[in-house]
Residue, then its C-alpha position, 0 to 999 in steps of 0.5 A: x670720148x665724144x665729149x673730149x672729142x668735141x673739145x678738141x674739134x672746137x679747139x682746133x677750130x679756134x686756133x684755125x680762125x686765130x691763124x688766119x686772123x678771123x673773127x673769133x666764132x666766125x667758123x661753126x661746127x655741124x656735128x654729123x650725125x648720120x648712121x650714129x644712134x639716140x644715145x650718142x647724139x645725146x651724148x654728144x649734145x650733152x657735151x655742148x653741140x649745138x648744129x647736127x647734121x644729116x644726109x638722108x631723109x628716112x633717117x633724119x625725121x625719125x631721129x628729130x621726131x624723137x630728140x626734138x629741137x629744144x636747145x639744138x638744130x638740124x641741118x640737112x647736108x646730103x644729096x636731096x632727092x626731089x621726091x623727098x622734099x615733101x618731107x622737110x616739113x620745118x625740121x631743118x634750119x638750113x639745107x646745105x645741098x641744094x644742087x640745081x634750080x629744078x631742086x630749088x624750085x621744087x623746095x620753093x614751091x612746097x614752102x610756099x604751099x607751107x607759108x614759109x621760107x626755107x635757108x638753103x646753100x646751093x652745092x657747087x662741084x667746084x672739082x669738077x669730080x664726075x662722082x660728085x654732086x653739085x653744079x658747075x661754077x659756070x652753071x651757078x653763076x649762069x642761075x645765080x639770079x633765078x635762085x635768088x629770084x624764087x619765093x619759098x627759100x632763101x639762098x645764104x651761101x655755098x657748099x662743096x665737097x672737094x676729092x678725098x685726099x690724104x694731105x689736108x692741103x690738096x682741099x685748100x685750092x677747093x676751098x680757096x675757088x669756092x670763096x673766090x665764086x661766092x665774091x663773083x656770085x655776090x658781085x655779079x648779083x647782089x647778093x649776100x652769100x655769108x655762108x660756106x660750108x666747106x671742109x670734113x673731119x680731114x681737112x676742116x682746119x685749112x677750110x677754116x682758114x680759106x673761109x669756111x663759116x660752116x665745117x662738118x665734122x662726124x667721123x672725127x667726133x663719133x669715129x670711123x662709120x661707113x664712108x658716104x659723102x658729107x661728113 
């Protein structure tokens, strides 16, 4: 089942960039993997995903410790605490959820205790939803050069999460003001921001067509699991 699953997440991924007249293979997957056990996500590598997702730190290095790297890699994509960052060590490729300049600096600094560069995204609350994490676009604008200033990480794009709704295209404006942002961002400071992480298991396709480069889809590979922000 994951493995047919997956061939239709890719497929309707495909037809997504096809729509909206994008290059072919411009949109990845990060299959999320959080609270999903060994064997599936072997079970699903198997299948051919490449890009797994997690959201909590206690849960992803015992899962990394034990699959490995060869052949895949990790991303972290929820919330990060600052006093979890010490135990990124080089397990993630990319960091999706970086929600301040404090937590950016932070992982700046112990990267650079480590002689190395972390990829991350800055998280963006473009809904303005109280629940959600992120800064608000006035504030990423206003830091958009202090990030881009730090040692230790290197700023490749933008995350959101928009409010769950049952239509699809409710997420599309989200979406559509994250791009939009990210062209300001990239004017203002030149930058180059060539990623977007934006769109779940229920909204991925409009995503997709608004630009998305990243889509992180667990529930609709892996079934229904208890319901957290990022997947």
């Amino acid at each position: 089942m994951i493995a047919e699953n997956l061939t239709e997440i890719r497929e309707r991924i495909s037809q997504a960039i096809q729509k909206s007249g994008r290059e072919p293979g411009s949109a990845r997957l990060v299959t999320v993997s959080k609270q999903v056990d060994i064997a599936r996500i072997g079970e699903a590598r198997t299948a051919g995903a490449v890009i797994f997702g997690e959201n909590k730190i206690q849960e992803a290095v015992p899962k990394i410790e034990q699959i490995g790297s060869q052949d895949i890699i990790w991303h972290f994509i929820g919330h990060l605490q600052k006093n979890k960052v010490k135990f990124l060590d080089e397990r993630f490729d990319l960091i999706h959820s970086v929600d301040s300049l404090e937590l950016a600096e932070k992982i700046a600094k112990q990267c650079q205790s480590e002689n190395r560069v972390q990829r991350v995204l800055l998280q963006v609350n473009v809904s303005g939803e109280t629940a959600k994490f992120g800064m608000e676009p006035g504030e990423l604008e206003k830091q958009m050069d202090n990030f881009s200033r730090l040692q230790g990480i290197m700023v490749e794009g933008l995350m959101t999460i928009p409010p769950f709704h049952p239509d699809p295209g409710n997420s599309r404006k989200h979406f559509s003001r994250l791009r939009e942002l990210r062209e300001q961002c990239e004017k203002q400071n030149e930058v180059s921001l060539h990623e977007l992480s934006m769109g779940m298991s229920h909204d991925f396709e409009v995503a997709v067509e608004e630009g998305a480069t990243l889509v992180r889809v667990g529930t609709a590979i892996f079934g229904p699991r208890r319901a957290t922000p990022g997947g």
